[in-house]
Backbone as CSV, one residue per row, in Angstrom:
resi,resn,N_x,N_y,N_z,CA_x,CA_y,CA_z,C_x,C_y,C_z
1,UNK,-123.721,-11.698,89.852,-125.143,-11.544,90.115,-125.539,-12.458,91.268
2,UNK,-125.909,-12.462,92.192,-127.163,-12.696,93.242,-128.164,-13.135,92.869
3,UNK,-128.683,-14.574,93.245,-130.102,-14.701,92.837,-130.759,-15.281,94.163
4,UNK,-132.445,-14.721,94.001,-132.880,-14.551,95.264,-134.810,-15.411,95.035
5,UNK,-134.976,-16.288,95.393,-136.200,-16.692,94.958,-137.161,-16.052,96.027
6,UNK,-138.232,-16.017,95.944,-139.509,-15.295,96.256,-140.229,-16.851,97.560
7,UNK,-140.278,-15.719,98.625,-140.615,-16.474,99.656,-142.691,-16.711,99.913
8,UNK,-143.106,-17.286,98.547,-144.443,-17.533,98.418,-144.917,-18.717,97.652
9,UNK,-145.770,-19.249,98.249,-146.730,-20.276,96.953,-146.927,-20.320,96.304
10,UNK,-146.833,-18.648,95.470,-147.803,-18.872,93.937,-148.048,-17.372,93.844
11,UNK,-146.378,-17.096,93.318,-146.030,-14.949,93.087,-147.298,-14.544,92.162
12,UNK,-147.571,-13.361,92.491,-148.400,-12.765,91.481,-147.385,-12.324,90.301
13,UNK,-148.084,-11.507,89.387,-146.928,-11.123,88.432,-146.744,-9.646,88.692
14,UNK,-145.576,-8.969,88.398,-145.135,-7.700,89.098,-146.277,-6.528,88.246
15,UNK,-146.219,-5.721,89.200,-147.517,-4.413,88.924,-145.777,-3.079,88.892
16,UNK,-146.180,-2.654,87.401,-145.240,-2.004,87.215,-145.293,-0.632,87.608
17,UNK,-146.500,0.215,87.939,-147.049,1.108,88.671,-147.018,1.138,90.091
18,UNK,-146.226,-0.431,90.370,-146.049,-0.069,92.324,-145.042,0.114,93.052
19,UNK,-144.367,1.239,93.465,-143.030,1.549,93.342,-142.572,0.976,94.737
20,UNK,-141.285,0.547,94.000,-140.670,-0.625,95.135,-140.990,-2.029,95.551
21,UNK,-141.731,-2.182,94.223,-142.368,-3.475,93.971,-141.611,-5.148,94.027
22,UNK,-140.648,-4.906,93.254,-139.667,-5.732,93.672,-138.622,-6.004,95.026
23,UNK,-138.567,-4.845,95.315,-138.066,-5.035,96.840,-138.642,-5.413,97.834
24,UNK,-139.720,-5.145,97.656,-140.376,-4.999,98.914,-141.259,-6.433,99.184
25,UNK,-141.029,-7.479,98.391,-141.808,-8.713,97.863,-140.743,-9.852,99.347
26,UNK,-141.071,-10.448,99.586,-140.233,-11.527,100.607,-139.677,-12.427,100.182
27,UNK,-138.575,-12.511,100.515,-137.908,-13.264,99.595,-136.840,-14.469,100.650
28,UNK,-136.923,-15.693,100.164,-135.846,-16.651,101.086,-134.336,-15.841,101.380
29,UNK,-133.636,-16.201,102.699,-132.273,-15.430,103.007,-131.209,-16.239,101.782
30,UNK,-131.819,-17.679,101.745,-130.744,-18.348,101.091,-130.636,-16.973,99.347
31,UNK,-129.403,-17.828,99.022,-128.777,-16.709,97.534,-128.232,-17.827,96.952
32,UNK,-127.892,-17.637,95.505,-126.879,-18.380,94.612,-125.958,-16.810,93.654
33,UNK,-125.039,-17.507,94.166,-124.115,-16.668,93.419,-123.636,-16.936,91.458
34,UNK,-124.039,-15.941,90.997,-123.628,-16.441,89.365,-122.395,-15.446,89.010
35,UNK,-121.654,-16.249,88.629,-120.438,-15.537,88.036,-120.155,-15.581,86.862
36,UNK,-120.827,-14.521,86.137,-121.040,-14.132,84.688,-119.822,-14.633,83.786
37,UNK,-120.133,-15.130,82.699,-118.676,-15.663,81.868,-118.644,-14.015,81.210
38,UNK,-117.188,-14.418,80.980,-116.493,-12.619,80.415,-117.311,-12.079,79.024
39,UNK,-117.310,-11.078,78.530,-117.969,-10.156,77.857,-117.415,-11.141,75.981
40,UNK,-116.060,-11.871,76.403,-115.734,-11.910,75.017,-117.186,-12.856,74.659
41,UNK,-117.423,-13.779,75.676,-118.922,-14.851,75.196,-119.892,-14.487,75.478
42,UNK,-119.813,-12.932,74.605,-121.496,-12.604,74.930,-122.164,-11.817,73.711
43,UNK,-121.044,-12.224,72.388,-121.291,-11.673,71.195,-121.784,-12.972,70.354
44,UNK,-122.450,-12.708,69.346,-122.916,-12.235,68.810,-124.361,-11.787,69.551
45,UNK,-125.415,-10.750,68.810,-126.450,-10.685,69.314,-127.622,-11.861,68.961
46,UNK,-128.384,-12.340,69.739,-128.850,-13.453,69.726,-128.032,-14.431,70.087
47,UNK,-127.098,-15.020,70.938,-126.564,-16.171,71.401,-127.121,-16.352,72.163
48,UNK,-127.056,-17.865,72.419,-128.028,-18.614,74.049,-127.332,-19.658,73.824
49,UNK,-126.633,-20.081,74.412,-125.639,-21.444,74.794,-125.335,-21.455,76.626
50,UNK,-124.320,-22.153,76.770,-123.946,-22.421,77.991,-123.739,-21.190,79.010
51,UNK,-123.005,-20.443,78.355,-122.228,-18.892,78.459,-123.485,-18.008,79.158
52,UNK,-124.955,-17.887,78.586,-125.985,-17.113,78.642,-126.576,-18.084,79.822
53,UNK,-126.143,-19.107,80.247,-127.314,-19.753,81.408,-126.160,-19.508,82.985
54,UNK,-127.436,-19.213,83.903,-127.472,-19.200,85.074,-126.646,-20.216,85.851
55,UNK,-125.817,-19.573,87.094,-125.572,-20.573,87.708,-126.675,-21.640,88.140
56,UNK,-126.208,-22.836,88.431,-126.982,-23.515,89.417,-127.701,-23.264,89.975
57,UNK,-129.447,-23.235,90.806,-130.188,-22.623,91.683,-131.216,-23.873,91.895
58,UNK,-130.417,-24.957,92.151,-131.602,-26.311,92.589,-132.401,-25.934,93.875
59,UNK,-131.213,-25.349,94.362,-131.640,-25.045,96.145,-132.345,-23.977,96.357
60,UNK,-132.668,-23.203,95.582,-133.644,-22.056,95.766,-135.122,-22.770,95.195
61,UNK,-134.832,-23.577,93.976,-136.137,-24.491,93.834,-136.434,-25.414,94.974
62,UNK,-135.780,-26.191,95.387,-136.034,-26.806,96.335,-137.145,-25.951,97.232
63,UNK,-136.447,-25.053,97.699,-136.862,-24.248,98.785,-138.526,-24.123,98.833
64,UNK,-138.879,-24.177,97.247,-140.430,-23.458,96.656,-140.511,-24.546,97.100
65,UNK,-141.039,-26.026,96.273,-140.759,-27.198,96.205,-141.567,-28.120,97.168
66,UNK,-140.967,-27.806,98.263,-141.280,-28.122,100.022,-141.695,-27.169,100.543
67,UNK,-142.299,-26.241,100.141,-143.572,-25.668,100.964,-144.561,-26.170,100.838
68,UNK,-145.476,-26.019,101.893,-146.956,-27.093,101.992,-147.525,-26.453,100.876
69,UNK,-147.862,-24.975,101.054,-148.835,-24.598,100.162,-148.690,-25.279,98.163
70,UNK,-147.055,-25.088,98.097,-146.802,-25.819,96.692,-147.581,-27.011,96.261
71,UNK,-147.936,-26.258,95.116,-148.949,-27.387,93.849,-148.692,-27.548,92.347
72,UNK,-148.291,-28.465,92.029,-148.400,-27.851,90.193,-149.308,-27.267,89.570
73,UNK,-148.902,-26.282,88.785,-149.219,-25.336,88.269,-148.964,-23.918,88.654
74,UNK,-148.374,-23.584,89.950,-148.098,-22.348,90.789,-146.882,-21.813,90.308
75,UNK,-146.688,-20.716,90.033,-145.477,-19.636,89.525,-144.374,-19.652,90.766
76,UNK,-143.263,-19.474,90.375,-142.003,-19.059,90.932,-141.655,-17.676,90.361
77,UNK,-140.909,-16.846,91.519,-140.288,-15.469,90.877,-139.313,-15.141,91.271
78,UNK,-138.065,-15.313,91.095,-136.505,-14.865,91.203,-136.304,-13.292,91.106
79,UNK,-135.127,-13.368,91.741,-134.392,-12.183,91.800,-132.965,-11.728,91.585
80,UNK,-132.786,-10.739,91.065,-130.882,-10.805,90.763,-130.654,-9.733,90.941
81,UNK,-129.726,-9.215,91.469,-128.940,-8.081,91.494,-126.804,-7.874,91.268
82,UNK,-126.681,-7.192,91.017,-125.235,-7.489,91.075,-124.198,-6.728,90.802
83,UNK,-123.366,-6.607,89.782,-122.347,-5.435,89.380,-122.316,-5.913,87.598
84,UNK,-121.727,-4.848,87.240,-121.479,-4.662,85.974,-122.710,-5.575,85.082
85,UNK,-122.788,-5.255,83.679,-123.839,-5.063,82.972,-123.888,-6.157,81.779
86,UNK,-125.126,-7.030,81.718,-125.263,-8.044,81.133,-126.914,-7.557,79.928
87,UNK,-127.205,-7.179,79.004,-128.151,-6.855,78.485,-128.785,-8.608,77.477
88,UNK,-129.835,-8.505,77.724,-130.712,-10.168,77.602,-132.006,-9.684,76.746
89,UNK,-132.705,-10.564,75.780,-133.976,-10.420,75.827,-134.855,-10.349,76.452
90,UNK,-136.102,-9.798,76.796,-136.938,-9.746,77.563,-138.440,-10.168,76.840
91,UNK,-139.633,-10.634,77.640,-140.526,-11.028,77.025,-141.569,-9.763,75.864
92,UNK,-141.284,-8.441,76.403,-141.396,-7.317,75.627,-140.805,-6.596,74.362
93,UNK,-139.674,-6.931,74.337,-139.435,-6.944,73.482,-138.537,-8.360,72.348
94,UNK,-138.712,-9.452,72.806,-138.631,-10.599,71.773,-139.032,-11.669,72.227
95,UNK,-140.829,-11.853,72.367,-141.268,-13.348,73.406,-140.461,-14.550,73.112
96,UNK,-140.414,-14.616,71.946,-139.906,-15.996,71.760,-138.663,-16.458,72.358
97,UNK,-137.778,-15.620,72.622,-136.662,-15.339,73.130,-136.302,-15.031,74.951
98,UNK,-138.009,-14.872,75.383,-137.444,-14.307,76.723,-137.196,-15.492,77.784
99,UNK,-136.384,-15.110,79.259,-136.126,-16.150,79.929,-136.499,-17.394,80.158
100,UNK,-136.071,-18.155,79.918,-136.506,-19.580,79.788,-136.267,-20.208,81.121
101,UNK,-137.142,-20.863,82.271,-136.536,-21.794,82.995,-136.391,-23.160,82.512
102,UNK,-135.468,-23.974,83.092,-135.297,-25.376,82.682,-134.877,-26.304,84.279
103,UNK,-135.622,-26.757,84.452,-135.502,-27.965,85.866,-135.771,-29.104,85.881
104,UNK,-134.511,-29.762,86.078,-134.240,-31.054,85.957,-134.936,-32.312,87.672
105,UNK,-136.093,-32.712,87.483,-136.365,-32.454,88.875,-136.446,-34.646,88.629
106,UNK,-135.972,-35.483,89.850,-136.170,-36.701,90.241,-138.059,-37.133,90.415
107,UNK,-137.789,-38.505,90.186,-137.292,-39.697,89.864,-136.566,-39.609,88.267
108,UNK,-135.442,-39.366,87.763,-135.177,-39.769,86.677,-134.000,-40.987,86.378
109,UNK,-135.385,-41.950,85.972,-134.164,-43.023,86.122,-133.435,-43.810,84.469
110,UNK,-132.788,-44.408,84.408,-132.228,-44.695,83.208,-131.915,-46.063,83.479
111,UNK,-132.295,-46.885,82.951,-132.065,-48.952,83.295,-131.700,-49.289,81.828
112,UNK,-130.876,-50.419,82.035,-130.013,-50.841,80.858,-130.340,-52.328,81.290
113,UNK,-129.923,-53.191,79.980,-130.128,-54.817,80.560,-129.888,-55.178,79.211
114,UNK,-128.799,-56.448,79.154,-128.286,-57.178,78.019,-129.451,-58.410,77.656
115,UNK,-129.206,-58.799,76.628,-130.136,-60.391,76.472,-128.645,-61.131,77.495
116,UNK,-129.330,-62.257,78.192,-128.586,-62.686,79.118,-129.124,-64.389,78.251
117,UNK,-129.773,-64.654,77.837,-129.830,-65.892,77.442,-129.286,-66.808,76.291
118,UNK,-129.007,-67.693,75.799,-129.169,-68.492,74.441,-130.313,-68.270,73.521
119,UNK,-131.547,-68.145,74.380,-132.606,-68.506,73.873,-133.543,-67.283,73.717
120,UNK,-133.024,-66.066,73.829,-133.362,-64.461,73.953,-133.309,-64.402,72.608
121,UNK,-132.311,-64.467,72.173,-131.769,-63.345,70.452,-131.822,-64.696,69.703
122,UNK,-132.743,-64.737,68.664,-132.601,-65.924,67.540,-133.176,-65.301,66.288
123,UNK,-133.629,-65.811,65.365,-133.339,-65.303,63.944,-134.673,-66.766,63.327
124,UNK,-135.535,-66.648,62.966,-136.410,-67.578,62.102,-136.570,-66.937,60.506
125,UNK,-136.480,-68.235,59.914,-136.453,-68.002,58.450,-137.928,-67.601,57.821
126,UNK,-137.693,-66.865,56.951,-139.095,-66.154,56.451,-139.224,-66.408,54.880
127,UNK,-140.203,-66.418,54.588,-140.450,-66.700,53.018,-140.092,-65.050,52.111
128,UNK,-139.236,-65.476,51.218,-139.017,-64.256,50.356,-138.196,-64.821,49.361
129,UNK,-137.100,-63.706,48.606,-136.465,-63.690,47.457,-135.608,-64.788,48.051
130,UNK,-134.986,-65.596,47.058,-133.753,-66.665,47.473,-133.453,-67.016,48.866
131,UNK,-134.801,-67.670,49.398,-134.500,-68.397,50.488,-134.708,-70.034,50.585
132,UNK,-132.759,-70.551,51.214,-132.807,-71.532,51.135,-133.195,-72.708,51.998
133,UNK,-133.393,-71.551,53.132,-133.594,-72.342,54.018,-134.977,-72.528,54.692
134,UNK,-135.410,-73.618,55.467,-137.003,-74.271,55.956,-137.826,-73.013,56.631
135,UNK,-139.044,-71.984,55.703,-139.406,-71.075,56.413,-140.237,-71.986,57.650
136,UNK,-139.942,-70.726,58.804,-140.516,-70.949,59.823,-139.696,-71.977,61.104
137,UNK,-138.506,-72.284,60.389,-137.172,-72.760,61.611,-136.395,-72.082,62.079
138,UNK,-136.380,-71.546,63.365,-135.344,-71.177,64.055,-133.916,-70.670,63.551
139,UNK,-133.071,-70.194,63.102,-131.744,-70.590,63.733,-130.814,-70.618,64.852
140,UNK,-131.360,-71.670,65.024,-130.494,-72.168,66.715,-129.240,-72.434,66.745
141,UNK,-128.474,-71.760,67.680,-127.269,-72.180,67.753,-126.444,-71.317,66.985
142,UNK,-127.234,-70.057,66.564,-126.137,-69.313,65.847,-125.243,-68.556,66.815
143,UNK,-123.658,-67.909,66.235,-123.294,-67.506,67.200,-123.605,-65.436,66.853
144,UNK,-124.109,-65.092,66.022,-124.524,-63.960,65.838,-125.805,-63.749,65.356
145,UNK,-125.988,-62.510,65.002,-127.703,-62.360,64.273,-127.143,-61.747,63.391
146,UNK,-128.635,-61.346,62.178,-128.146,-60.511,60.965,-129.955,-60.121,60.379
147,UNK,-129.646,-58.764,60.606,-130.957,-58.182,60.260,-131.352,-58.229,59.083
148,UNK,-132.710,-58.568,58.446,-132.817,-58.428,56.836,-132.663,-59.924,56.363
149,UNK,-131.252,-60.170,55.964,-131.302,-61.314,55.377,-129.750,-62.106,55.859
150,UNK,-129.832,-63.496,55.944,-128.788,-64.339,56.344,-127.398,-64.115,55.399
151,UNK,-127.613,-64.386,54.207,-126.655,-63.853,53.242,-127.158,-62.377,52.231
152,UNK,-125.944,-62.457,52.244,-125.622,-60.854,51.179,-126.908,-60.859,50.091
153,UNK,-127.258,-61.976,49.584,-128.443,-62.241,48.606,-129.603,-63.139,48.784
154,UNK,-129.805,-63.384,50.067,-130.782,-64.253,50.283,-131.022,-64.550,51.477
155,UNK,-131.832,-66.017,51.274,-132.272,-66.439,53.120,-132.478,-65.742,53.694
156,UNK,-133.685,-64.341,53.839,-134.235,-63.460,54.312,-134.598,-64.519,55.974
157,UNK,-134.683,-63.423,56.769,-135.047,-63.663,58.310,-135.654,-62.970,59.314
158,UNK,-136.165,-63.203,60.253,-137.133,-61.811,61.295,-136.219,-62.223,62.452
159,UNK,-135.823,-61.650,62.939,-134.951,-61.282,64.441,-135.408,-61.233,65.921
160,UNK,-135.170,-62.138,66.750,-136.385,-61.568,68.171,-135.460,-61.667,69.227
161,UNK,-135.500,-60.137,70.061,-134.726,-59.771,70.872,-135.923,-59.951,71.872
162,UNK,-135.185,-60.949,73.372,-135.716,-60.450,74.424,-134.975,-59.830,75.712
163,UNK,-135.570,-58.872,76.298,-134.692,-58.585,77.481,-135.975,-58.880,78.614
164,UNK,-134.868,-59.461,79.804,-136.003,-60.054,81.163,-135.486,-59.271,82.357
165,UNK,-136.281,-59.550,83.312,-136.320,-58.822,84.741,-136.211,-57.075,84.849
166,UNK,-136.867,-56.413,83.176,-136.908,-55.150,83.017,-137.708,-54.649,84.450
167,UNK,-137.182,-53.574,85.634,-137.381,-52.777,86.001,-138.199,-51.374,85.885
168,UNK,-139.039,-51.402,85.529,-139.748,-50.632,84.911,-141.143,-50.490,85.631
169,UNK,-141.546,-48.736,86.606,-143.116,-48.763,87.080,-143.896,-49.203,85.842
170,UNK,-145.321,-49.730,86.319,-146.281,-49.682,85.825,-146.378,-47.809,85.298
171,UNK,-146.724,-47.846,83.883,-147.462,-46.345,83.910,-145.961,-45.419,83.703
172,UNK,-145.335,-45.911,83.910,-143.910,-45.284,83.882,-143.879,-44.110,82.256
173,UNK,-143.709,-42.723,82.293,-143.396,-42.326,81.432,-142.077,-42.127,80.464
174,UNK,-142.428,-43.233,79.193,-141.152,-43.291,78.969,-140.202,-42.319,77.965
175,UNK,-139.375,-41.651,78.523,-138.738,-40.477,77.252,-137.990,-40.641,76.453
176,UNK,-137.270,-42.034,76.170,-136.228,-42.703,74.911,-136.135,-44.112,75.492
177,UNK,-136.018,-44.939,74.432,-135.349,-45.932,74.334,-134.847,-46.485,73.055
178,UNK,-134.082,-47.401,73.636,-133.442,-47.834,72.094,-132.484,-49.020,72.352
179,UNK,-131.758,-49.400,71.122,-130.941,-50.511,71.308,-129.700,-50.581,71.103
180,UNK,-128.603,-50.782,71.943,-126.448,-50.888,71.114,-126.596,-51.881,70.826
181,UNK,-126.281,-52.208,69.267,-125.999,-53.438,69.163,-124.390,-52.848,68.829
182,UNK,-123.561,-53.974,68.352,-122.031,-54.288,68.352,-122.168,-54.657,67.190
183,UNK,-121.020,-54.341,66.326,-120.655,-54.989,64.947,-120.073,-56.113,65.209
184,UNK,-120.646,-57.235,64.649,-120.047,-58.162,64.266,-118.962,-58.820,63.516
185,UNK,-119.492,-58.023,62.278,-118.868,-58.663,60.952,-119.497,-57.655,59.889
186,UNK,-118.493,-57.761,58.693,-118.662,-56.322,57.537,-119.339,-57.324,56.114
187,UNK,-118.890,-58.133,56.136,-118.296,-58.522,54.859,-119.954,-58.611,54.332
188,UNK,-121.084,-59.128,54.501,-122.237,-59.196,54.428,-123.249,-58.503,54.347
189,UNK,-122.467,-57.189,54.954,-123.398,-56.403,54.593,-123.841,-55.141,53.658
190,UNK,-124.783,-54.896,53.994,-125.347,-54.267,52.013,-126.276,-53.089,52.350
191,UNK,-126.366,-52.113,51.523,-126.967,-51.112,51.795,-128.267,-50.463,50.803
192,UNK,-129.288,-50.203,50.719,-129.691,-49.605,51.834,-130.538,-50.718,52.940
193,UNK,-130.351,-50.250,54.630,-130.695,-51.228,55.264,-131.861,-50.495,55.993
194,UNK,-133.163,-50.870,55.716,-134.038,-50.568,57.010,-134.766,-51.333,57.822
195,UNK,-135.043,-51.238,59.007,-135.938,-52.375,59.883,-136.935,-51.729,60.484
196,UNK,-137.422,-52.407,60.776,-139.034,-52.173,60.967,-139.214,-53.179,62.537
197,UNK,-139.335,-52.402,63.833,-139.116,-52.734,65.127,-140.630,-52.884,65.891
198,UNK,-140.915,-53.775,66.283,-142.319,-54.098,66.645,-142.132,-54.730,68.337
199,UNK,-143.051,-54.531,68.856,-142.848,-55.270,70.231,-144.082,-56.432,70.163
200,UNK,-143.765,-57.276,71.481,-144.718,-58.243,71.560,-145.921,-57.480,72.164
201,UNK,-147.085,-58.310,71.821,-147.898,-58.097,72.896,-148.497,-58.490,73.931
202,UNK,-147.842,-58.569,75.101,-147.799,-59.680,76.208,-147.228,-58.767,77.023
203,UNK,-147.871,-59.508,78.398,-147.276,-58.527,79.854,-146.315,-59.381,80.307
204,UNK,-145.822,-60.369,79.674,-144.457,-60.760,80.330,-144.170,-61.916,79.248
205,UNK,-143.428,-61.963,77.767,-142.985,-62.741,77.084,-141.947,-63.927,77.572
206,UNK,-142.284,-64.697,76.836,-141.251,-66.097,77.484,-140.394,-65.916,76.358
207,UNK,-139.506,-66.779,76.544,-138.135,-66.991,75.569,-138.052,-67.262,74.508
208,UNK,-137.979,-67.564,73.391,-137.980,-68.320,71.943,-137.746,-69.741,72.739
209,UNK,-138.370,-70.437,71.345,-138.160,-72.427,71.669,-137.634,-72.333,70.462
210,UNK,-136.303,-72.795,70.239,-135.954,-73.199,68.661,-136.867,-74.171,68.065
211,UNK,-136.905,-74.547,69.156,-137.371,-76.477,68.411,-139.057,-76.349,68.223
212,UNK,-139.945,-75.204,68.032,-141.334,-74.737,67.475,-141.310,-73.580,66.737
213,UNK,-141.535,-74.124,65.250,-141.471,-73.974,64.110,-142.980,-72.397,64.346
214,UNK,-141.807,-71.628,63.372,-142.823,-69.622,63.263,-142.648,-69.271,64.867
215,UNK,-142.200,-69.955,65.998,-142.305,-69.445,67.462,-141.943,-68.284,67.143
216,UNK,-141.421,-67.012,66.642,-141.208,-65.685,66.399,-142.329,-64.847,65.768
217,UNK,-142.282,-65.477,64.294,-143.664,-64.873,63.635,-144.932,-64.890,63.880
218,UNK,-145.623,-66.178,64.927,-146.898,-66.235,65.312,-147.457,-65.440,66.538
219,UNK,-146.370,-65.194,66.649,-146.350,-64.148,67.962,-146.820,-63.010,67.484
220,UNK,-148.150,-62.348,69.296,-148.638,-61.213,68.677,-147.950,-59.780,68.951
221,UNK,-147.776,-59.187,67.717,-147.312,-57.733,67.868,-148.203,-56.373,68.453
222,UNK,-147.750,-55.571,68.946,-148.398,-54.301,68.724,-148.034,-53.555,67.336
């Protein structure tokens, strides 16, 4: 198949009463060639995986893209022609089902960043079931963390991760984030485990101080 994008700002939608309607529409010289996967990946009825999508056609978007007249919200309209016979849903007979575009279009960026400090990742003791240790001290100097509680049965704790020199626009829309942590150690731990993840609320947090007692918990959250 041949695909052929439509040499306009903003296609009308086709008038099925106007004969030669599709041809006769202007269309960019550029083409993308799709080379249909074989007939065995095209069973069952209803499949849509890899097999059912289009070659590549950035460059025919492009093309729309960088015209002056282009604005968001304005339609695109493709074209295909080719050999032998591929039968698809159409919006007439199964909307939910009919051609889907999908465009992957820049700035998409993805930034990563470790705690780089001593004084980033620490652990303060919290008042609860069998805790032995001074609520509201630090543990400084540990060489790991442990979510929940210090031991298997006790010395409950709150955890504070910081990461610095985040890269990030103002206003930036964000579509995932999240955290790898690394296993440490097994032996301690117990199930069922859930946490409950809060950020600061501050336009630029400073570090933990071991040595000021709740410096984790007095801190304001969103």
């Amino acid at each position: 198949m041949v695909i052929r994008d439509e040499n306009n700002d903003n296609p009308l939608s086709f008038v099925p009463k106007d004969t030669s309607h599709l041809s006769k529409r202007a269309k960019y010289l550029d083409s993308v060639v799709w080379n249909v996967s074989p007939l065995a990946n095209w069973t069952p009825v209803g499949r849509a995986d890899e097999n059912q999508r289009s070659a590549d056609f950035k460059t025919l978007i492009q093309n729309i893209v960088n015209r002056t007249g282009w604005i968001n919200g304005n339609a695109m309209a493709f074209y295909m022609i080719g050999n032998g016979t591929r039968e698809v849903k159409s919006f007439d007979g199964d909307a939910p089902k009919a051609p889907l575009l999908v465009v992957k279009y820049f700035p998409v960026t993805i930034i990563s960043a470790r705690v780089n400090n001593v004084n980033d990742d620490l652990e303060e003791w919290i008042a609860g079931t069998n805790q032995s240790k001074t609520v509201g001290l630090l543990d400084d100097g540990s060489s790991d963390s442990e979510f929940g509680n210090e031991a298997a049965i006790g010395d409950p704790q709150t955890a504070g991760i910081r990461f610095s020199n985040l890269n990030i626009p103002k206003g930036a829309q964000i579509q995932r984030a999240d955290i790898q942590f690394t296993v440490d150690a097994t032996a301690k731990n117990t199930d069922p485990c859930v946490l409950v993840i809060k950020s600061e609320n501050a336009d630029n947090p400073i570090y933990f101080n071991p040595l000021d007692t709740f410096n984790i918990t007095k801190r304001t959250k969103n």
